[in-house]
C-alpha positions as CSV (number, residue, x, y, z in Angstrom):
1,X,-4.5,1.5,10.7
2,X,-7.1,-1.4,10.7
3,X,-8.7,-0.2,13.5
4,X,-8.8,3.3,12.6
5,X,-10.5,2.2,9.4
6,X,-13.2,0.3,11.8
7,X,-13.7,2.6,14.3
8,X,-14.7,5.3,11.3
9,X,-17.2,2.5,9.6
10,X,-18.7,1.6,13.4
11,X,-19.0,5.3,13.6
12,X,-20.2,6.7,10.5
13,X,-22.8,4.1,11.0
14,X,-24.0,5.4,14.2
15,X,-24.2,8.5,13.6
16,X,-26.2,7.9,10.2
17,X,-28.0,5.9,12.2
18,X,-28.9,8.7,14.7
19,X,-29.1,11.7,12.2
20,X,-32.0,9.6,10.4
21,X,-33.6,9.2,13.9
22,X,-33.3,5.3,13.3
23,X,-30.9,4.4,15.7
24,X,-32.6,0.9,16.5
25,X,-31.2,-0.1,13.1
26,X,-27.7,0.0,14.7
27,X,-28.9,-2.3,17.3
28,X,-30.9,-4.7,14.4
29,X,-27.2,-4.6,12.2
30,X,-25.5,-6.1,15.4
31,X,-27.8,-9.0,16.5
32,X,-28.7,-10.0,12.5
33,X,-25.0,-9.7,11.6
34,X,-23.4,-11.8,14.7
35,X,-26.3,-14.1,14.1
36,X,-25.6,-15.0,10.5
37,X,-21.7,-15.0,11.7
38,X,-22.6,-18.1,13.6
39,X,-24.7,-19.8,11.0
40,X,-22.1,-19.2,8.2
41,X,-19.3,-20.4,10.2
42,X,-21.1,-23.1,12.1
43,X,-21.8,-24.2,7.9
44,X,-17.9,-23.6,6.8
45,X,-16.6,-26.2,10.0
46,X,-17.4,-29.7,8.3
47,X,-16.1,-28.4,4.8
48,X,-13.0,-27.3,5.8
49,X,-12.3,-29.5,8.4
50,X,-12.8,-32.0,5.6
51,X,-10.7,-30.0,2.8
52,X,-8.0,-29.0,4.9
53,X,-7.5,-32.9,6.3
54,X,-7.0,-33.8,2.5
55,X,-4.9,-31.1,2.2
56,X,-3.1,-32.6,5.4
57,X,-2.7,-36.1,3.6
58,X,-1.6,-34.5,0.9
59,X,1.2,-32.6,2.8
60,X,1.9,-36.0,4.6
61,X,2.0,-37.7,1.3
62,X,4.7,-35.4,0.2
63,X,2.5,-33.3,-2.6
64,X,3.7,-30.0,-1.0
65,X,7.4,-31.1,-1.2
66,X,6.6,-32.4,-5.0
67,X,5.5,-29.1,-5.4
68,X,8.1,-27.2,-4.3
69,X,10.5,-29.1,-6.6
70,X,8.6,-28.4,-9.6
71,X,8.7,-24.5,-8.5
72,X,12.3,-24.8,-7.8
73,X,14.0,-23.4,-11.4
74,X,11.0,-20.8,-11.4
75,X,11.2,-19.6,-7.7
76,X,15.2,-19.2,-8.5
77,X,14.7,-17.1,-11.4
78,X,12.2,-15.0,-9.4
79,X,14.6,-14.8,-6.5
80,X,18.3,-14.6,-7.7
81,X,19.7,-12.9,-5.0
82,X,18.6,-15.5,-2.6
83,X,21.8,-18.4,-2.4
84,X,20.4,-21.8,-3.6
85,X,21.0,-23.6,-0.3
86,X,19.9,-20.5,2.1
87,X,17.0,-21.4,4.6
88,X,15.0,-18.5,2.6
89,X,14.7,-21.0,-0.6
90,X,13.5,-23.6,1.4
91,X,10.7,-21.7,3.3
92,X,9.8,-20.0,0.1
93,X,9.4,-22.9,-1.8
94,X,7.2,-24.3,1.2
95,X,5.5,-21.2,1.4
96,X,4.2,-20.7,-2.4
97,X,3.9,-24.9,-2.6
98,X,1.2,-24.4,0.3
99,X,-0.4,-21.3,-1.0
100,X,-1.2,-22.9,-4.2
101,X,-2.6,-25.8,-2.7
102,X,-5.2,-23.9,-1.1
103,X,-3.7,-24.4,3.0
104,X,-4.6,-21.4,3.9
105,X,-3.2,-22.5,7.7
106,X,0.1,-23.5,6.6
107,X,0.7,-20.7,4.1
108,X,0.9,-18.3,7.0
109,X,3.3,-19.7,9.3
110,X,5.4,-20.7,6.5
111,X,5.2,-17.2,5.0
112,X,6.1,-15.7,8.2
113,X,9.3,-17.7,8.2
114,X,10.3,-17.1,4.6
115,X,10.2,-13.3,5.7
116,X,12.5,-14.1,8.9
117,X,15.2,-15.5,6.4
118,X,14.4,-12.9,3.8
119,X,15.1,-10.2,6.5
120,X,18.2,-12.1,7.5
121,X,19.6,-11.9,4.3
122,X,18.4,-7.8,4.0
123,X,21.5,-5.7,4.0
124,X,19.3,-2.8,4.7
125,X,17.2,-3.9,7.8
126,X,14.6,-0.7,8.0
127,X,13.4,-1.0,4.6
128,X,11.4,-4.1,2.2
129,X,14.2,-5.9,-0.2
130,X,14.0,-6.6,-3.4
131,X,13.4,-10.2,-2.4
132,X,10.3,-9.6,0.1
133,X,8.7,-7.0,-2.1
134,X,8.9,-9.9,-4.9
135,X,7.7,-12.4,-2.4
136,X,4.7,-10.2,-0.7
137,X,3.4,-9.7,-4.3
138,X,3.2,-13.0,-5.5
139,X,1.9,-14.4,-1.9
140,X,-0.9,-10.8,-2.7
141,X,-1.7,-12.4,-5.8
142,X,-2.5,-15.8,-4.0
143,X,-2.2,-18.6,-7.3
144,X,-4.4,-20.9,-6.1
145,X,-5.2,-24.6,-7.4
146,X,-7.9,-25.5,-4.7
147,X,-9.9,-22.2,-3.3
148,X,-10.9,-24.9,-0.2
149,X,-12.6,-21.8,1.4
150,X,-14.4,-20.4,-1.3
151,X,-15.9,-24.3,-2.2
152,X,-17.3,-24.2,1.3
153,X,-19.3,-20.9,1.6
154,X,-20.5,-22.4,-2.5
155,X,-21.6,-25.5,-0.7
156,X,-23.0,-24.0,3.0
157,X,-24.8,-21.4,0.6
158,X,-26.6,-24.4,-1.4
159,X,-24.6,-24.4,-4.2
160,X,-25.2,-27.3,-6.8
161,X,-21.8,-27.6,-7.6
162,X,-19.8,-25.8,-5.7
163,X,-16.4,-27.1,-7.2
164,X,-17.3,-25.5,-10.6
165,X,-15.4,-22.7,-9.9
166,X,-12.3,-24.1,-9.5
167,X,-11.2,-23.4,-13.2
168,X,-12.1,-19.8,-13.1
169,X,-10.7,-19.4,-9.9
170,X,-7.5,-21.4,-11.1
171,X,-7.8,-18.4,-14.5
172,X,-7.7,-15.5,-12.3
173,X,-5.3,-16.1,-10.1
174,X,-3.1,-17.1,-12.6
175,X,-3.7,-13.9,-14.7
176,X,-3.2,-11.7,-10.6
177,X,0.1,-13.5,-10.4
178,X,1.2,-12.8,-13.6
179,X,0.2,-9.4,-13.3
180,X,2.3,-9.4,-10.0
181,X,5.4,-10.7,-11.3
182,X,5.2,-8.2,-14.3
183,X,4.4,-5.3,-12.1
184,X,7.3,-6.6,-9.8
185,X,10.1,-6.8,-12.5
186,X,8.8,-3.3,-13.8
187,X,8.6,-1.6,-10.3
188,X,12.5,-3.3,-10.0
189,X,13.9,-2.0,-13.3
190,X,12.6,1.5,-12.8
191,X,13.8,1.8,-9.0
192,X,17.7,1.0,-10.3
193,X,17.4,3.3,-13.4
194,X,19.9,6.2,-12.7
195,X,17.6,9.5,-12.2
196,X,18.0,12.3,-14.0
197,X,18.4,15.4,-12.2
């Protein structure tokens, strides 16, 4: 669907583009976008090479798993019909631990596995459980403690402190996964009310 929605944008712009009798602009879009795609991420690579090795130590150091502790009575309250000591706790503990400490690498592969026990545990395998819904939302909402990409465009942009927004950024997505997990228990309770007919 991605692609569909890309091909339309390439497109529409061409054809603007050519209606206007400006087609050179098309041409000017592509060489000035690529070129400031290089510059921004040739500015991002020390950053995030730098945040995402503390985030590495901090992993090695066992922050993630300290995390995932604390999260433990919460996660099982959000997730009661997964079993305590299933494989899906586990990788959604790691999962959420990671996304909240802003490794953005990790949270993917990790995320990816919590689904693969999440699906193992689906009694109806073509459709989303109750569990992954729950799980995609919160993951959507994306609490985050350390936005490690966000300080890096801040500080390749020339931003004077580019770590100010960490307590916004904290606010918000606090407030989106709040809003998630209300939305979620909502969107739950409605589905198993009996329907009138």
């Amino acid at each position: 669907m991605i692609n569909y929605i890309w091909f339309f944008m390439i497109l529409s712009g061409v054809i603007t583009a050519a209606s206007k009798g400006q087609i050179q602009l098309v041409t000017e879009g592509v060489l000035k976008g690529s070129e400031q795609a290089v510059v921004v991420s040739l500015g991002l690579i020390g950053i995030v090479a730098f945040w995402s090795g503390v985030m590495k130590i901090a992993q090695d150091a066992g922050l993630m798993q300290n995390v995932a502790r604390a999260l433990g009575p919460l996660v099982r309250r959000l997730f009661p019909e997964v079993p305590k000591d299933h494989p899906a706790m586990g990788a959604l503990l790691l999962a959420m631990s990671a996304n909240i400490l802003g490794l953005g690498n990790a949270c993917t592969p990790l995320g990816l596995k919590a689904m693969d026990h999440l699906q193992a545990l689906n009694p109806h395998k073509e459709r989303a459980s109750d569990a992954m819904c729950t799980f995609m939302a919160i993951t959507s909402s994306s609490l985050t403690v350390i936005p490690t990409t966000i300080i890096a465009l801040r500080s390749t942009h020339g931003s004077a402190s580019p770590t100010e927004i960490i307590g916004p950024i904290m606010f918000a997505t606090a407030c989106s996964t709040i809003v998630a997990i209300a939305a979620d228990r909502l969107l739950r309770r409605a589905a198993k009310r009996p329907r009138r007919k």
